[in-house]
Backbone bond lengths (Angstrom), bond angles and torsions (degrees), N, CA, C in turn:
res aa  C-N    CA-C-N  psi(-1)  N-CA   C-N-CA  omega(-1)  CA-C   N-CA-C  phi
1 X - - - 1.441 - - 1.512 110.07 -
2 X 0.912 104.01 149.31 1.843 115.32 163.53 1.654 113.62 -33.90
3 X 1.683 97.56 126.70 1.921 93.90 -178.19 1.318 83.39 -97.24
4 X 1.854 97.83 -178.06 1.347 128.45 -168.59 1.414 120.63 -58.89
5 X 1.469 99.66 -10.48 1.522 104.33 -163.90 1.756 97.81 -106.32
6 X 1.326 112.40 1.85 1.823 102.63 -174.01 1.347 97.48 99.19
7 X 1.148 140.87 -35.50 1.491 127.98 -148.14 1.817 88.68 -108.20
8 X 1.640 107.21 144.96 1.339 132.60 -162.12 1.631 111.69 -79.34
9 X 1.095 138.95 108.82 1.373 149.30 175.62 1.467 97.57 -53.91
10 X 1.514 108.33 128.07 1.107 133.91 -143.46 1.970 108.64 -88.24
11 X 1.212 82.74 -24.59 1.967 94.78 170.88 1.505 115.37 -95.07
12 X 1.387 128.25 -13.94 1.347 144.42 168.11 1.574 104.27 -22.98
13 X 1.353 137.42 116.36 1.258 161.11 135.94 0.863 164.80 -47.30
14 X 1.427 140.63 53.92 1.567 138.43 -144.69 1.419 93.91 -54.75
15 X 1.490 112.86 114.74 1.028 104.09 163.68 1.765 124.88 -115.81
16 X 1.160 115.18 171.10 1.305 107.34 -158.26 2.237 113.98 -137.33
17 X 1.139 122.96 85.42 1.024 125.65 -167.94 1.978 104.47 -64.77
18 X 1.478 108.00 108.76 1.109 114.33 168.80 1.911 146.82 -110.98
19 X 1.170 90.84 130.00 1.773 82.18 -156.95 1.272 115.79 -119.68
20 X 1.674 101.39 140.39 1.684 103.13 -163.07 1.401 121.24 -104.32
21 X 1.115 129.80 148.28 1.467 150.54 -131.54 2.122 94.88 -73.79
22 X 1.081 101.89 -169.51 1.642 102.76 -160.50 1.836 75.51 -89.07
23 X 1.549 99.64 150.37 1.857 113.87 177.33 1.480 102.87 58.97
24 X 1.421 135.47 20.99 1.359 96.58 151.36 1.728 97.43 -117.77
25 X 1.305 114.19 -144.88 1.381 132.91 -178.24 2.061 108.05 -130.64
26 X 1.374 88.88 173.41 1.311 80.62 178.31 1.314 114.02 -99.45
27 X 1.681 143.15 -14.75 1.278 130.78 123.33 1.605 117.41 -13.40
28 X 1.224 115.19 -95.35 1.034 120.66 -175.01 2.000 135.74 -30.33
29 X 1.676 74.04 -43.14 1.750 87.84 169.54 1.833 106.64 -75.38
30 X 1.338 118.52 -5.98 1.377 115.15 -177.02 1.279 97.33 -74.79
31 X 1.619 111.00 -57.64 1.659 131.18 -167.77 1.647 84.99 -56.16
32 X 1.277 129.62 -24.15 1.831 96.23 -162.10 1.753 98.35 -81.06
33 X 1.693 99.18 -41.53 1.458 114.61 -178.08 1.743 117.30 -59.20
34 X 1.256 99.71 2.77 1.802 78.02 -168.42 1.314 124.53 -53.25
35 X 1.278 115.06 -41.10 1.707 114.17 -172.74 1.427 112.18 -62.49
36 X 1.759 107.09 -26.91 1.703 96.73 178.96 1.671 108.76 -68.58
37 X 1.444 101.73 -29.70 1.563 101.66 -167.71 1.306 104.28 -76.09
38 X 1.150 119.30 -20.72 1.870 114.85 -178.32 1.763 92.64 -86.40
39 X 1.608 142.45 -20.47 1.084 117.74 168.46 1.161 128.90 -80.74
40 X 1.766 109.19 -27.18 1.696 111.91 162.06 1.467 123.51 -53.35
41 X 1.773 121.36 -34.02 0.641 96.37 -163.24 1.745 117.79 -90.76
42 X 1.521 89.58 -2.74 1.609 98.26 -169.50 1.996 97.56 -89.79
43 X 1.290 112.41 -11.48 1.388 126.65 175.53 1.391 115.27 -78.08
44 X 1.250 131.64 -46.73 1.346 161.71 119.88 1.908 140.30 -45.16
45 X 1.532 98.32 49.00 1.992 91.77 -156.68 1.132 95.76 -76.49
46 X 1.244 136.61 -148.93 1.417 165.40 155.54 1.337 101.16 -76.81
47 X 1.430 125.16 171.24 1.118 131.99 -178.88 2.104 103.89 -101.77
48 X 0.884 126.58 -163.28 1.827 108.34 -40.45 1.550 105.71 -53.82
49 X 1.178 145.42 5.81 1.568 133.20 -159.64 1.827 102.79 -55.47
50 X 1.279 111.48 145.79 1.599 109.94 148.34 0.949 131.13 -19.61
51 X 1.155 121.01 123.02 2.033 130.20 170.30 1.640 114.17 74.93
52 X 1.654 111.43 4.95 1.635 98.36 151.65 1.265 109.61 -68.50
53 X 1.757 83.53 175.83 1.421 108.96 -167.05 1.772 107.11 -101.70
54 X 0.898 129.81 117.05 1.263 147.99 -161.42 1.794 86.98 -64.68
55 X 1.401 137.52 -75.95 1.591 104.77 175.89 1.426 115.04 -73.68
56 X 0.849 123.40 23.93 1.625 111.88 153.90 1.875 109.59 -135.64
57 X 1.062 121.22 94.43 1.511 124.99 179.84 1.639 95.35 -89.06
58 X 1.346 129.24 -21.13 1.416 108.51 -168.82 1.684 102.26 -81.75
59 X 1.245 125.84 26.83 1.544 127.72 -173.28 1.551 110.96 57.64
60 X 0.963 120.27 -162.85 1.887 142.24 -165.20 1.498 113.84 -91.15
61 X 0.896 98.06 147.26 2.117 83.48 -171.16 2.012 94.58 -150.47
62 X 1.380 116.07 97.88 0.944 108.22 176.77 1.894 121.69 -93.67
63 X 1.421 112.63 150.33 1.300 102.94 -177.44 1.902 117.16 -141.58
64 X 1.352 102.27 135.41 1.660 118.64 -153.70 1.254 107.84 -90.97
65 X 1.472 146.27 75.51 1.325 126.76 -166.17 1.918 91.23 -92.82
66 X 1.633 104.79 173.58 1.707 113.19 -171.77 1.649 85.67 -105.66
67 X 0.981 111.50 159.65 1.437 132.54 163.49 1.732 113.20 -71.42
68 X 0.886 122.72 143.34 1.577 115.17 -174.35 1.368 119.21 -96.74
69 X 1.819 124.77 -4.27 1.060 120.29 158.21 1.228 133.54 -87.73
70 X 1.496 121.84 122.63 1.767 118.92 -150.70 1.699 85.14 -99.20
71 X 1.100 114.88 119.52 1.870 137.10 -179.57 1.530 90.70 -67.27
72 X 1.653 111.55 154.17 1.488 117.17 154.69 1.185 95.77 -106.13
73 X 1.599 102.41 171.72 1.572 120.66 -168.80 1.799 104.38 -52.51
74 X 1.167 118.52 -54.31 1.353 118.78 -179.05 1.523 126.33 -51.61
75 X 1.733 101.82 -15.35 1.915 101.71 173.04 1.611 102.99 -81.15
76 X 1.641 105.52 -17.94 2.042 96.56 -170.95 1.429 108.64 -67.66
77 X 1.398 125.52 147.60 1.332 112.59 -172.43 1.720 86.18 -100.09
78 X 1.511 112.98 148.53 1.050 142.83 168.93 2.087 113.38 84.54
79 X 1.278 103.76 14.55 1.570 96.76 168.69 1.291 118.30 -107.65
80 X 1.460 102.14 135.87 1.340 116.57 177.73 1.497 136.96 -49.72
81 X 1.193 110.95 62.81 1.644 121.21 -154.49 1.546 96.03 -66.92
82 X 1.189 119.97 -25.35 2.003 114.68 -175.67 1.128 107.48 -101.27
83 X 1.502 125.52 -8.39 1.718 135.79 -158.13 1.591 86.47 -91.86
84 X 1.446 89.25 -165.64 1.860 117.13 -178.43 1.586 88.15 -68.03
85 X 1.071 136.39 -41.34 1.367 121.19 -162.69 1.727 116.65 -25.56
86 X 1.217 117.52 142.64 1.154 134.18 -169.66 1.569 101.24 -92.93
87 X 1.424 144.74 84.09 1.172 131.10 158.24 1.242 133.39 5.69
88 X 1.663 105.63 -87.03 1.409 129.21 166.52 1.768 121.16 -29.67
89 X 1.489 108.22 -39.65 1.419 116.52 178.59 1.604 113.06 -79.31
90 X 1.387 114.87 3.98 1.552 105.76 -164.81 1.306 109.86 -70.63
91 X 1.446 146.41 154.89 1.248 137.33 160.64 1.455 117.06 -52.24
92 X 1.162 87.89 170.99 1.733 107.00 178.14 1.615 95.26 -100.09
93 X 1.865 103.97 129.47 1.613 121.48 -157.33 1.423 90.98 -148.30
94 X 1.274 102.42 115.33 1.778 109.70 163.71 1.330 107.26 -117.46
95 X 1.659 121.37 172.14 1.254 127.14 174.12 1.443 95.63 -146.35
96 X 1.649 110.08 -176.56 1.391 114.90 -175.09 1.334 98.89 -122.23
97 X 1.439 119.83 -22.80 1.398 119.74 155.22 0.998 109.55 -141.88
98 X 2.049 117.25 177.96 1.071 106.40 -173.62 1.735 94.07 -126.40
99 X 1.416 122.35 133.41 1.426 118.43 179.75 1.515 103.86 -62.31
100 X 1.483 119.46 156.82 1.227 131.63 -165.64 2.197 112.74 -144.29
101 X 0.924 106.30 74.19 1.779 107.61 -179.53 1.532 94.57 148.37
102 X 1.323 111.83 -173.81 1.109 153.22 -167.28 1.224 118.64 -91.26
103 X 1.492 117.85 -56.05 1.074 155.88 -147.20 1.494 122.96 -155.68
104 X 1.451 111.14 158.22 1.302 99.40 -168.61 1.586 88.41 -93.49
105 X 1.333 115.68 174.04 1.290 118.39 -16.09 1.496 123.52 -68.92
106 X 1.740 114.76 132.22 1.398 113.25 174.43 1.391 134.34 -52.45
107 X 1.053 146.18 -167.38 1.634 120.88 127.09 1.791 103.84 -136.84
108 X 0.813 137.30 146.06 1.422 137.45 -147.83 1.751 97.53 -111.03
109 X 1.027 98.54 102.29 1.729 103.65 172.54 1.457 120.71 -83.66
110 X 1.090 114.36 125.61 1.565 125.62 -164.38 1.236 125.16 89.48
111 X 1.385 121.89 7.23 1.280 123.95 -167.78 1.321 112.27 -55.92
112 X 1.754 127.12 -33.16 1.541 127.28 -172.05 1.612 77.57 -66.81
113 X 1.293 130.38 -114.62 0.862 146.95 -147.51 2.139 111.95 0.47
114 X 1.555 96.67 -56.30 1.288 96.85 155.65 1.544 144.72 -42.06
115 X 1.407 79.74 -50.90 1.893 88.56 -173.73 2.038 94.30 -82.16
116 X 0.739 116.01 -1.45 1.695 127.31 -173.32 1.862 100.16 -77.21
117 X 1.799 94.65 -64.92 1.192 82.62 172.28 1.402 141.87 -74.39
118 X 1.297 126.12 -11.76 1.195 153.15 131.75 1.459 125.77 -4.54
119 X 1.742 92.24 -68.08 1.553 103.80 175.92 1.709 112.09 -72.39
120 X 1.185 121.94 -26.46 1.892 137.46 -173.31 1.636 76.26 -68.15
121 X 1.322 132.21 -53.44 1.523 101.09 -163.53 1.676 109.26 -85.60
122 X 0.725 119.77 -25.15 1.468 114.91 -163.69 1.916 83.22 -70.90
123 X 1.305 111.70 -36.60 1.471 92.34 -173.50 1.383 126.86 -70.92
124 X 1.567 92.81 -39.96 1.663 100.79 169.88 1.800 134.81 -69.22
125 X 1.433 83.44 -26.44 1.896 88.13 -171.20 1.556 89.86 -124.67
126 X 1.362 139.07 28.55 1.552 113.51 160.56 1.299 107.30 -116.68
127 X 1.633 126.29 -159.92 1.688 87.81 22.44 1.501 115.08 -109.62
128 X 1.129 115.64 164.07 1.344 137.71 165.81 1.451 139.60 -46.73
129 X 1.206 113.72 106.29 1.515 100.30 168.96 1.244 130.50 -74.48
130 X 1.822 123.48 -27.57 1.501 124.53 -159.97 1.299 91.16 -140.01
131 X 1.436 118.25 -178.46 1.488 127.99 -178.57 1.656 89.44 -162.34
132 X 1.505 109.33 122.24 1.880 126.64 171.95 1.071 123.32 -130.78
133 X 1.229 127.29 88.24 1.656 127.65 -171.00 1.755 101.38 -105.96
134 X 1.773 99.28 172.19 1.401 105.60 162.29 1.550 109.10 -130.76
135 X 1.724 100.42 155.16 1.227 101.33 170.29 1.790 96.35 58.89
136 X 1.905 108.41 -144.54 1.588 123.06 -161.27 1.805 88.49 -47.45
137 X 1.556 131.71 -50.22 1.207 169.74 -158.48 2.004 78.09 -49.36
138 X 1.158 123.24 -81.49 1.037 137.25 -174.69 1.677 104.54 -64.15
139 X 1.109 134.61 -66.43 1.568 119.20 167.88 1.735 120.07 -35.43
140 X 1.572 108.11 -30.62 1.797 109.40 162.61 1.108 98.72 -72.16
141 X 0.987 142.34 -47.40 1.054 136.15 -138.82 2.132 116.05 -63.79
142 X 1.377 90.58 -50.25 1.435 128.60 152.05 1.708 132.62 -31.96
143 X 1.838 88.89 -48.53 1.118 106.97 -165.54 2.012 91.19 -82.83
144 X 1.226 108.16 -52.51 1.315 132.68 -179.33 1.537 119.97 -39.68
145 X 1.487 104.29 -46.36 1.549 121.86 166.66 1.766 111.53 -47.62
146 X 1.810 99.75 -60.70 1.317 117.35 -160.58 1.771 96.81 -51.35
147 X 1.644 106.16 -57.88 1.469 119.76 -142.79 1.798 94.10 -59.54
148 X 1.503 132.93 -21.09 1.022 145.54 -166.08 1.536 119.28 -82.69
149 X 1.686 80.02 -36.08 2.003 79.71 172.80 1.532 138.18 -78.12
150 X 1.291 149.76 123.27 1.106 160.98 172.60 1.664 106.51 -8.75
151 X 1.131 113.08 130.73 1.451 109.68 -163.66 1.408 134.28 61.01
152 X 1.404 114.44 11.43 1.928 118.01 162.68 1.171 99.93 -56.65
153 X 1.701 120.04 -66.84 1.453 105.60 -149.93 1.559 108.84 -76.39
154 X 1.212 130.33 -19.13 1.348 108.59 139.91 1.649 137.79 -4.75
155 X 1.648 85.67 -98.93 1.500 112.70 153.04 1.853 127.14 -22.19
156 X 1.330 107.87 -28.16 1.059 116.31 -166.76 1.605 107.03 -113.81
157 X 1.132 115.75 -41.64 1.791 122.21 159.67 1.794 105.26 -50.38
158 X 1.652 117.23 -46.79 1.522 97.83 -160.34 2.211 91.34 -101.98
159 X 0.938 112.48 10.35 1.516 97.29 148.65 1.806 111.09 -99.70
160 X 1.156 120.35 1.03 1.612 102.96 178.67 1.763 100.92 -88.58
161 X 1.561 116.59 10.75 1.578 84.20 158.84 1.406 112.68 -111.45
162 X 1.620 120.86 22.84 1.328 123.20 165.11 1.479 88.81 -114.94
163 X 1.194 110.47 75.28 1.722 101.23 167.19 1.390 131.40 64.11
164 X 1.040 132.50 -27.37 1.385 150.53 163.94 1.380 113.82 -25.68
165 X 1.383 146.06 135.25 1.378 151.94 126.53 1.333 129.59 -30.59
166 X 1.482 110.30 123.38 1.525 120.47 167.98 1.510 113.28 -10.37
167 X 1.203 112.63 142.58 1.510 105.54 139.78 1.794 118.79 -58.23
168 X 1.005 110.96 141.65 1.803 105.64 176.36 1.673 112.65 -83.24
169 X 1.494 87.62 127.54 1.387 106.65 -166.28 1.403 103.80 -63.61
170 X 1.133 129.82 -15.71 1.491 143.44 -152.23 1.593 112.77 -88.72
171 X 1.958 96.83 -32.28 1.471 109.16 170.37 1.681 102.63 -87.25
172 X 1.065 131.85 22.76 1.920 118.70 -179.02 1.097 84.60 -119.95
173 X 1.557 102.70 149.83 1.528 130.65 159.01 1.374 121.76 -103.84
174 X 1.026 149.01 163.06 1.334 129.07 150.08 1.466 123.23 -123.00
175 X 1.217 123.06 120.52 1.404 139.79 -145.02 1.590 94.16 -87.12
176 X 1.167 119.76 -39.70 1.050 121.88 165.50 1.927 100.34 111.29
177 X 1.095 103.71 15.90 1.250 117.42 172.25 1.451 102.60 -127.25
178 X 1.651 114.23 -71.19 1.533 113.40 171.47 1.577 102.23 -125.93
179 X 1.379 85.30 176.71 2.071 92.67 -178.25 1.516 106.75 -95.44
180 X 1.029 111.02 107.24 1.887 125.35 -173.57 1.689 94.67 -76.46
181 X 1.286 104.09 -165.55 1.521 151.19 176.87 1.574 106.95 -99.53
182 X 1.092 122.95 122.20 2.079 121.89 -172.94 1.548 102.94 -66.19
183 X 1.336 116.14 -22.64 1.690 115.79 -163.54 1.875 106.01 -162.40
184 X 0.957 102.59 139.25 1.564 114.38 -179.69 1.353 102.47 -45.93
185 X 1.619 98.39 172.14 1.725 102.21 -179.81 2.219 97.70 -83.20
186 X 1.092 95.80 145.76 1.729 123.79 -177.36 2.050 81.11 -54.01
187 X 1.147 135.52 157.26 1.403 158.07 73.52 1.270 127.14 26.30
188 X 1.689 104.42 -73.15 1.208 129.39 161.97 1.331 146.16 -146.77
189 X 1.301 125.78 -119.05 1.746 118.83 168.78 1.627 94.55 164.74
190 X 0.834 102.15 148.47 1.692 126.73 166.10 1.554 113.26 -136.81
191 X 1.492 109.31 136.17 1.717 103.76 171.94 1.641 98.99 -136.66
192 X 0.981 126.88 120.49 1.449 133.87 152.93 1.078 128.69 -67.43
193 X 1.492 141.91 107.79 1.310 134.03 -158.80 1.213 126.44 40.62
194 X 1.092 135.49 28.94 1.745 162.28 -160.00 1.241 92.62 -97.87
195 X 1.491 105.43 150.52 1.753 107.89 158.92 1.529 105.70 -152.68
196 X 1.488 102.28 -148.70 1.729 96.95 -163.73 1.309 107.84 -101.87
197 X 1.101 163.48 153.11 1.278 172.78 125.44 1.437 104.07 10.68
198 X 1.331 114.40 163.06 1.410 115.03 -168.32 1.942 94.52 -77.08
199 X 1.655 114.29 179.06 1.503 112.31 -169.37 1.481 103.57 -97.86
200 X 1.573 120.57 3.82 1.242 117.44 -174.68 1.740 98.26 -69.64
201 X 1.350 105.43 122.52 1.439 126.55 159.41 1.512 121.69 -37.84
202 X 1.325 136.61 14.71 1.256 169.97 36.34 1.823 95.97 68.66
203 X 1.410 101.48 -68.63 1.244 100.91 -161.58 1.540 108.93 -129.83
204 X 0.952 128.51 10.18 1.772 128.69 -171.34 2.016 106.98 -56.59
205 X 1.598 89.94 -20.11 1.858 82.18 -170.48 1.531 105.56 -67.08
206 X 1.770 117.93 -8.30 1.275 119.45 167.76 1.527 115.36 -48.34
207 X 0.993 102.69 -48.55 1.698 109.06 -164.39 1.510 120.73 -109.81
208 X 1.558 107.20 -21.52 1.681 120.12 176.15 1.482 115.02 -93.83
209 X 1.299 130.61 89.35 1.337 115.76 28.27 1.901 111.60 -80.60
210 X 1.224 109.92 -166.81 1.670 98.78 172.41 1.300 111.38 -73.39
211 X 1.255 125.76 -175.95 1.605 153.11 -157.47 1.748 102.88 -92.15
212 X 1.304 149.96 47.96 1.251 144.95 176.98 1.434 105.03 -9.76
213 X 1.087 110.03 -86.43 1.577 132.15 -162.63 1.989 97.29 -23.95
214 X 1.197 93.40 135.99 1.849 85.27 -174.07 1.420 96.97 -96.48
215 X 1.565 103.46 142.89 1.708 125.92 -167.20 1.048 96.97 -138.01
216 X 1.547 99.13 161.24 1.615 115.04 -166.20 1.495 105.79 -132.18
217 X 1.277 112.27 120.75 1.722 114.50 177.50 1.403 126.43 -86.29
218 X 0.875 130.46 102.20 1.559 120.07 157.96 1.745 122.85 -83.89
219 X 1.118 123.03 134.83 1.228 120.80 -162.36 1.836 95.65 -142.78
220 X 1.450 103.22 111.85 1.842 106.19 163.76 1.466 114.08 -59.58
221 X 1.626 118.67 116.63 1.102 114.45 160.46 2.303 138.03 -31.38
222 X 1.227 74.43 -36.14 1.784 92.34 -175.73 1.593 102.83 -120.76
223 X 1.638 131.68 28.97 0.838 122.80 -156.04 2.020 84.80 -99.67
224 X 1.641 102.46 128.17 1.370 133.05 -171.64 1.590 110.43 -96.79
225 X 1.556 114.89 -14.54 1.824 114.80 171.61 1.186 99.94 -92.44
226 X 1.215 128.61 -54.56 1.699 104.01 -168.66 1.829 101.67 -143.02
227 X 1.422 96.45 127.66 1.528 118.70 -163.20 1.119 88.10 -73.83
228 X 1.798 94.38 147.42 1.284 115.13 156.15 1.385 131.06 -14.65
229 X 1.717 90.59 -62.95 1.880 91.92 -155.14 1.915 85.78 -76.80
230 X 1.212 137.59 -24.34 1.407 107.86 161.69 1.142 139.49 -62.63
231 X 1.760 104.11 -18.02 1.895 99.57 167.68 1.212 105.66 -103.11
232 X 2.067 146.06 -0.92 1.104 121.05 147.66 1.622 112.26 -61.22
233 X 1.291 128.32 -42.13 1.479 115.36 166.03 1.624 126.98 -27.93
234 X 1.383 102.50 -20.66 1.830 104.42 -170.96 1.463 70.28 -84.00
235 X 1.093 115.19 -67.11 2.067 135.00 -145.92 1.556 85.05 -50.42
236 X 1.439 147.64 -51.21 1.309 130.82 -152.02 1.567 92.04 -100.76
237 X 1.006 138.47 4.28 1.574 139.85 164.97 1.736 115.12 -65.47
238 X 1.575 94.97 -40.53 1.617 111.42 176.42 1.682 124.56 -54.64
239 X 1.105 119.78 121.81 1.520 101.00 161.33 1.804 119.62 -45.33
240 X 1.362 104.86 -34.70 1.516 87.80 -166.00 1.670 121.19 -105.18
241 X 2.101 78.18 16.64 1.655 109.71 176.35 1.996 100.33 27.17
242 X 1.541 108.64 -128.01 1.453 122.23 -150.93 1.725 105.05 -95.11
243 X 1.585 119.30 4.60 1.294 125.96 163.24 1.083 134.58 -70.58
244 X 1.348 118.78 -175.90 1.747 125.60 -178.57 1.159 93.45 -121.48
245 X 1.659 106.92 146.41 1.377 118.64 162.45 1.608 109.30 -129.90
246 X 1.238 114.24 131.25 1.406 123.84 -171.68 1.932 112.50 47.16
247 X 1.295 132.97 -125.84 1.710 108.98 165.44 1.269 128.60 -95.58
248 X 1.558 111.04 42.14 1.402 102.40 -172.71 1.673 111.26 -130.41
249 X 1.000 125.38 127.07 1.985 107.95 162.67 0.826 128.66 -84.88
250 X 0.924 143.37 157.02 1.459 141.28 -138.08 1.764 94.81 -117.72
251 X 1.239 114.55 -6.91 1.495 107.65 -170.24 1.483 111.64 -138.24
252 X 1.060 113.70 109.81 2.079 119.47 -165.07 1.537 104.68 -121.93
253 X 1.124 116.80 113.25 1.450 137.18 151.29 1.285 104.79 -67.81
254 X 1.699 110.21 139.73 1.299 122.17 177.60 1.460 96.26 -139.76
255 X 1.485 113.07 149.72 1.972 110.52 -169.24 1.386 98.77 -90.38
256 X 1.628 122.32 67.45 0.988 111.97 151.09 1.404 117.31 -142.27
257 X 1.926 99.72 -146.10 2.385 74.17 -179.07 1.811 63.87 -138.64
258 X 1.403 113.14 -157.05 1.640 142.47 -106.18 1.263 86.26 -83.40
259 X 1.693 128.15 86.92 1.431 122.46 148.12 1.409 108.62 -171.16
260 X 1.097 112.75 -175.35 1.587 121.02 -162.60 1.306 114.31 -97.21
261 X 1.119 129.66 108.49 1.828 145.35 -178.07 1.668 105.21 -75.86
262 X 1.418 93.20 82.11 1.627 98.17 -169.01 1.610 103.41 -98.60
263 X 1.317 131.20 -37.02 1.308 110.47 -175.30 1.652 108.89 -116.03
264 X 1.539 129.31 18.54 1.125 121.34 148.40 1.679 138.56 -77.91
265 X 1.566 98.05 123.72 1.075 102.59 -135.20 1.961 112.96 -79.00
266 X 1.447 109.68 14.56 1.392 110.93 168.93 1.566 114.39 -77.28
267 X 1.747 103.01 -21.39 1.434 104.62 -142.25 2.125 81.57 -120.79
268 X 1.048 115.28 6.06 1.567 112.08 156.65 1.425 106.80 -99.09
269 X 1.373 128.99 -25.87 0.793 135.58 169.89 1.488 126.10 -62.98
270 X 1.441 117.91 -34.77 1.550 138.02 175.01 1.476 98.84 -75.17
271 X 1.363 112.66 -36.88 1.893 100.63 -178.38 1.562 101.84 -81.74
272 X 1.056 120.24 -39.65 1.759 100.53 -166.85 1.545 120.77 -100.43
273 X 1.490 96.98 11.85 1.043 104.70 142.76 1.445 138.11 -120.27
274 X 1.124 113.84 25.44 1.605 125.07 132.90 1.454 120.62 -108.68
275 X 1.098 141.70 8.84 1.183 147.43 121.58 1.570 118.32 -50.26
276 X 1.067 139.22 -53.12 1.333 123.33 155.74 1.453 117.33 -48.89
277 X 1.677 122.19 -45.84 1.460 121.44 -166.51 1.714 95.82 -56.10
278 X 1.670 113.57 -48.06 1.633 119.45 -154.19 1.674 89.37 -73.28
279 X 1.516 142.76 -13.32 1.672 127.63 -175.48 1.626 99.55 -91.45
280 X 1.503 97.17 -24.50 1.782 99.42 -175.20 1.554 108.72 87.47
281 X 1.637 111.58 44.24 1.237 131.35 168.94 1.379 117.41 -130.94
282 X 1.345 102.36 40.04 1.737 104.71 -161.43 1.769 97.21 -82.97
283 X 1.386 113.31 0.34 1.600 96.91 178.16 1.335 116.32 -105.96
284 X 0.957 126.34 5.38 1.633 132.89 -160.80 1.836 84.05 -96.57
285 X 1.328 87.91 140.23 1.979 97.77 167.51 1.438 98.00 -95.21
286 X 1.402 82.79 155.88 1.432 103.27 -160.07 1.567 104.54 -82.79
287 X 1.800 120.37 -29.47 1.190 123.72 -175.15 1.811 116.65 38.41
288 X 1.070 126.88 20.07 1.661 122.09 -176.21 1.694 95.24 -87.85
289 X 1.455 134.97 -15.58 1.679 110.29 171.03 1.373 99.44 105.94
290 X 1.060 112.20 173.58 1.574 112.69 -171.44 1.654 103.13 -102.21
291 X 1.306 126.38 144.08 1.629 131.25 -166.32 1.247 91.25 -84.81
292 X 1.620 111.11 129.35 1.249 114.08 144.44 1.424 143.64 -55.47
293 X 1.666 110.90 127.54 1.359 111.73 179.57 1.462 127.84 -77.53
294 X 1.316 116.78 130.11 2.093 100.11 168.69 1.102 92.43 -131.49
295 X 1.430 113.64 177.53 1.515 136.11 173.93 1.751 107.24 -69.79
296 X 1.083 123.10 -37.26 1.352 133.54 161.98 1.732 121.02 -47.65
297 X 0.876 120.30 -32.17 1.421 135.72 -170.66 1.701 105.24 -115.71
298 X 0.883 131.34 43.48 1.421 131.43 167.42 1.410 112.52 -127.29
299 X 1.309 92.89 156.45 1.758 106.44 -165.57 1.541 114.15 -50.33
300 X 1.677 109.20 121.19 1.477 114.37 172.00 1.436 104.93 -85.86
301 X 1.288 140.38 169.57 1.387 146.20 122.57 1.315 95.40 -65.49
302 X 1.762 107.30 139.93 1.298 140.15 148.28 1.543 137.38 -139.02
């Protein structure tokens, strides 16, 4: 962070809180992400090289926390819970919540527990400049932005007498004078196949008023887990909803369905450069070279 004198501490870090989709881990979501993280970081170096970021010379620093709800075999979608499947062999599957009905409206069971662990990192390893999830990963992600900005818990006290949920105790501190916020408001947000929270009134203080913090959508064209109109729901939650601000849109279709477009290079290109717009370095060239391609680093489904 910035020393006393104005001038920028020389190990300073864009750092970036990242969160992984319902059934994986945050290992795992690293292993899916690598190629994005090898383009941030070559997008983002240390100084002095080409195309850092002048307040952040210590380069990009991404970090993987797990979700704290451990799934049984029957929440993974597609394992054979009645087949030959072997129990014992199933992976290890967390979530941050767990959906609850049929139908909407949902109500999301476990959600403290999620946003709990959430807040343990932002306290321990930030603070944070950005927040990038996928999928459930990206619906926190959202949620995470909101709970951070100035006037949520407001927002969130005068919807709990139409039904509404606490503010989460998990995001207050207590200063010991008054009860703050655990971590500044985010920069920005990214959600990959993310969407908005279910419509049960449960949770609207997420989004009412909208989401300030400027976020960036990616949305799979053919993506078959979570529809559109549930990730335009994140997108119309936004103040800057389905627009552009300065050269970026805030909303990118990619021709595929439910996974993360990590080493194509229009759509690394669309994140770090609104990641520069959201630090307020959107004019500096990036000069880092074009990322190398391998067969190793190309887009998985997850």
């Amino acid at each position: 962070m910035a020393e006393s004198n104005g001038t920028i501490n020389a190990n300073r870090k864009l750092k970036i809180l990242m969160l992984h989709g319902f059934t994986q881990t945050g290992p795992l979501f690293e292993i899916k992400t690598k190629a994005l993280k090898k383009s941030l970081e070559k997008s983002f170096p240390a100084a002095p090289k080409p195309g850092h970021l002048k307040n952040y010379p210590g380069g990009v620093e991404l970090h993987y926390p797990t979700a704290p709800i451990r799934l049984d075999v029957a929440d993974i979608p597609g394992y054979d819970v009645d087949g030959n499947a072997n129990k014992a062999d199933a992976p290890e599957a967390y979530g941050w919540w767990r959906r609850n009905g049929d139908a909407e409206p949902f109500v999301y069971a476990g959600m403290e527990m999620g946003l709990a662990t959430i807040a343990e990192t932002l306290q321990q390893e930030g603070p944070f400049d950005g927040v990038l999830g996928f999928s459930q990963g990206g619906a926190a992600a959202g949620m995470v932005a909101a709970l951070l900005e100035e006037g949520r818990r407001e927002a969130f006290e005068a919807k709990q007498k139409s039904g509404g949920i606490r503010y989460p105790d998990s995001f207050i501190r207590d200063s010991g004078f008054i009860e703050e916020a655990i971590h500044p408001p985010l920069k920005f947000a990214v959600s990959y196949s993310g969407f908005g929270a279910s419509t049960n009134a449960l949770y609207h203080a997420f989004y009412e008023p909208k989401i300030r913090t400027p976020m960036l959508h990616f949305l799979g064209s053919i993506d078959t887990v979570v529809s559109e109109e549930r990730s335009l729901r994140l997108v119309d939650a936004c103040v800057e909803g389905r627009g552009k601000n300065g050269g970026v849109q805030r909303v990118v279709y990619h021709p595929g369905g439910h996974f993360l477009p990590s080493s194509q290079k229009q759509y690394v290109a669309a994140l770090v450069g609104f990641i520069r717009e959201a630090v307020g370095e959107s004019e500096q060239a990036s000069g880092n070279g074009k990322a190398e391609e391998r067969a190793e680093d190309m887009d998985v489904p997850f």
